[in-house]
Structure formats: structure tokens, C-alpha cells
C-alpha positions in Angstrom: 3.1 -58.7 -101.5 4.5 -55.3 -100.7 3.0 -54.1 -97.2 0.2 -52.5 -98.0 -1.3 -54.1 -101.2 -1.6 -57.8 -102.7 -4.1 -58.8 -105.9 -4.3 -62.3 -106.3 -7.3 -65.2 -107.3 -9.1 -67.8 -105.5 -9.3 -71.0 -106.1 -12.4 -70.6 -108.6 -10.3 -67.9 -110.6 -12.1 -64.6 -108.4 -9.8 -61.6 -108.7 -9.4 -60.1 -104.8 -7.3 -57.9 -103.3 -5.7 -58.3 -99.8 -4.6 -54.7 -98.0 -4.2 -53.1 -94.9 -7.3 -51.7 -93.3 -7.9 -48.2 -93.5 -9.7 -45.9 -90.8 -12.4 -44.8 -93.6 -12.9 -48.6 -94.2 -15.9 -48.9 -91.8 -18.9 -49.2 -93.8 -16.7 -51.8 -96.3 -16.5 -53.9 -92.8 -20.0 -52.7 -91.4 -21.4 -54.3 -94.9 -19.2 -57.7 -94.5 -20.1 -58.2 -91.0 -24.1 -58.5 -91.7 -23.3 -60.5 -95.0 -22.1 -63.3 -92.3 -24.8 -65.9 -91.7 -25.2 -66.5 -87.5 -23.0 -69.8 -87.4 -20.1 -67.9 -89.0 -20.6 -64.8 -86.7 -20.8 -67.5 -83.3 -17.6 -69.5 -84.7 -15.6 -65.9 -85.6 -16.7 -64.7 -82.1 -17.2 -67.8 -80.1 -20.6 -66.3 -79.2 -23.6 -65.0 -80.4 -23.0 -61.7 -81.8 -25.8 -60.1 -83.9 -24.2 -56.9 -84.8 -20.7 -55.7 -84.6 -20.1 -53.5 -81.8 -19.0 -49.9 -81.8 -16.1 -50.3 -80.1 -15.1 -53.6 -81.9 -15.3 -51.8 -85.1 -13.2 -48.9 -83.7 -10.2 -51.1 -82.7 -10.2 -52.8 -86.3 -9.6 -49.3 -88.0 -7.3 -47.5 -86.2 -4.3 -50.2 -85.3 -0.9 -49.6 -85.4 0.1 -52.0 -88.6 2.6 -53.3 -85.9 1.3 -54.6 -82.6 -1.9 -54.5 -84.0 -2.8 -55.7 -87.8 -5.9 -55.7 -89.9 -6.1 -56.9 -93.5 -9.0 -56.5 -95.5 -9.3 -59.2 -98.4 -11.9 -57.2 -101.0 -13.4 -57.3 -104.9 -14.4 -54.3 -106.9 -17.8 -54.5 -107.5 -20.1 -52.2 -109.7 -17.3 -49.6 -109.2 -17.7 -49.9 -105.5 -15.5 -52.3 -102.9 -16.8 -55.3 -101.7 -15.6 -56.4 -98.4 -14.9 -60.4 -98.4 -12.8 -61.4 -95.7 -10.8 -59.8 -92.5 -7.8 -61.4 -90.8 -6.3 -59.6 -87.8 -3.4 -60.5 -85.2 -3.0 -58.6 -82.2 0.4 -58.8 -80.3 0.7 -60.4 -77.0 1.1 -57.9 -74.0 2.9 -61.4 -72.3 5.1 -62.3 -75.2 5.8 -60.0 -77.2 7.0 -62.7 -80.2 3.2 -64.1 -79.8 0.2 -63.1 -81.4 -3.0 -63.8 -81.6 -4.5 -64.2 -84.9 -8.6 -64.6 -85.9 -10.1 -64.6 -89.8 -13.6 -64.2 -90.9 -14.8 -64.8 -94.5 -18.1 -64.0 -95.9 -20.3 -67.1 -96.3 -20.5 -66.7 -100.1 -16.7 -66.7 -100.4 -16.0 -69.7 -97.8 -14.0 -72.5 -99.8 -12.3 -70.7 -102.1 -9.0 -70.6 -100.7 -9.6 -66.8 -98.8 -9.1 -68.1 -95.6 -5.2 -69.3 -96.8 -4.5 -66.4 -98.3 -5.3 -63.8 -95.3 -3.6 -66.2 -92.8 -0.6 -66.2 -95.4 -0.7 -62.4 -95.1 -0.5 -62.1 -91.7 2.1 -64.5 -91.2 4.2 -62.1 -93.4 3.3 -58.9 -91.5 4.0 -61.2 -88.1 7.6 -62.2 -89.7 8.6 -58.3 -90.7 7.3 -57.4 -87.1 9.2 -60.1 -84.8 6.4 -62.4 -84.0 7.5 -65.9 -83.9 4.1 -67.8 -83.6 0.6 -67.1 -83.7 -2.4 -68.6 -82.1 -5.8 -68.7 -82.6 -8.9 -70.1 -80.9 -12.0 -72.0 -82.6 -14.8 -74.5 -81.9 -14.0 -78.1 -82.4 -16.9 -77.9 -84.7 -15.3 -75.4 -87.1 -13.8 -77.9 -89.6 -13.0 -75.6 -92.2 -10.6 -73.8 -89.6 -9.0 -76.5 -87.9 -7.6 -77.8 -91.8 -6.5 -74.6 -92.3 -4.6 -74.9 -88.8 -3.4 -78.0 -90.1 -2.3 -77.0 -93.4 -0.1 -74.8 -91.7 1.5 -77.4 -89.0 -0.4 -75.8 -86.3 0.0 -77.3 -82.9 -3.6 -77.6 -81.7 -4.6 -78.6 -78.1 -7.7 -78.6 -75.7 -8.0 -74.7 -74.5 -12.1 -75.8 -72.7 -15.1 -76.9 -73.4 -15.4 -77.3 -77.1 -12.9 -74.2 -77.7 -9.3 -75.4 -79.4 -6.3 -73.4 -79.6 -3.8 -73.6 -82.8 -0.7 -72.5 -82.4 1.4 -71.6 -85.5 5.3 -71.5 -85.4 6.6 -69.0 -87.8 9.9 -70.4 -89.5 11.1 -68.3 -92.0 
């Protein structure tokens, strides 16, 4: 993948694209965010969240492709694009070779090997950045996320309550 611009398929033979997120890219994300059912918006958020808020949105389009990344995983659809997936990692103000890291994926397009892919990406745009691990946090209900932790040799430990934390070691 050059920096900016990946296509590649599912599992299932899809077509998608992953890329960097743009700041005209809201109402791609806007459009993605209500085609989430509730259980994937509470496990992406570890709350309730019923719509995406202003501010939220605002941080996902304008970061700084460095400290800050957004990739958008998309299809073209009836000539227009079809938001599928986000992944994000945002640099920690601690450690600077840490990051934390989150993915959503529409319901329709769980399964399919999207959620690999994005975390893939990131880990590349971590690597040409300086980040030497990334974390994320998810309910110990989430199965689908804690095998893609796995797949990736994640150490994963109690954070509270029912909330795990996944720790991925970047090795080139």
C-alpha cells in the first residue's frame, strides 16, 4: 500500500479500498456510523452512543496522518462511496512509541476479513511513524475483536470491569 491508497478484497471476493481520511469525508462517515447496529456502536465506544458527536466527527477529519491517523476502508457504490469500515490510532502524549488504536466495521461487512485489513493498515502507518506498539480496549464480550487481538500476538490483560486491553508489539 502506498500511504494514501490501498484496493484489495475480502474474504468473500468484495472489492474495497482502504485510504486516508479526508476532511470532506464527513457525510461518507456520518452515513457508516448510523449503518452500525447499537451493540456495534456500545462495543466501538464502550458506551451507548446513538449518534456520533460533533466534535468526535471533527477530530476524525482533520488529523495530522502522523500523531493522529484515520483510514477509511470504502466500496464504490451506484457511482457514489460507500463508507465500510474506520480504523484510527492516536499517538500517546506519555509514550510517544505507543498508540492507541480502535476499528469499527459496518454490521453488514463484519466477518469478512475488514477488520484485519484496517488494523494491518495502521500497523504500517504506526511503523513509518515510530510507534512500536499499539493498544486497544474492548469488552470481554467482543469475541470477534479479541481473535483479531490474537491473531496478531496481542498481549491482552484485565484493564476493569468487563473492559480488556490488547496490546500489540510492532516488530518489523
Amino acid at each position: 500500500m502506498n500511504s494514501d491508497f490501498l484496493h484489495t478484497r475480502l474474504k468473500d471476493a468484495t472489492p474495497v479500498f482502504i485510504r486516508r481520511v479526508h476532511p470532506y469525508d464527513g457525510p461518507i462517515i456520518e452515513n457508516g456510523f448510523h449503518r452500525l447496529s447499537e451493540k456495534t456502536r456500545y462495543y466501538r465506544f464502550l458506551s451507548p452512543v446513538s449518534r456520533l458527536p460533533a466534535e468526535h466527527l471533527n477530530r476524525l477529519l482533520h488529523c495530522d496522518h502522523i500523531n493522529h491517523e484515520v483510514l477509511c476502508a470504502g466500496m464504490v457504490h451506484d457511482r457514489r462511496i460507500e463508507g465500510v469500515g474506520l480504523g484510527q490510532y492516536i499517538r500517546s502524549s506519555q509514550n510517544p512509541a505507543e498508540a492507541e488504536f480502535a476499528i469499527v466495521i459496518v454490521d453488514d461487512y463484519q466477518t469478512r476479513g475488514l477488520g484485519g485489513i484496517l488494523v494491518h493498515a495502521l500497523i504500517r502507518s504506526c511503523r513509518r511513524n515510530g510507534i512500536k506498539k499499539i493498544f486497544g480496549y474492548y469488552f470481554a464480550e467482543n469475541h470477534r475483536f479479541h481473535a483479531l487481538a490474537q491473531k496478531y500476538h496481542a498481549d491482552i490483560r484485565l484493564e476493569s470491569g468487563a473492559v480488556l486491553r490488547a496490546d500489540i508489539h510492532l516488530t518489523e
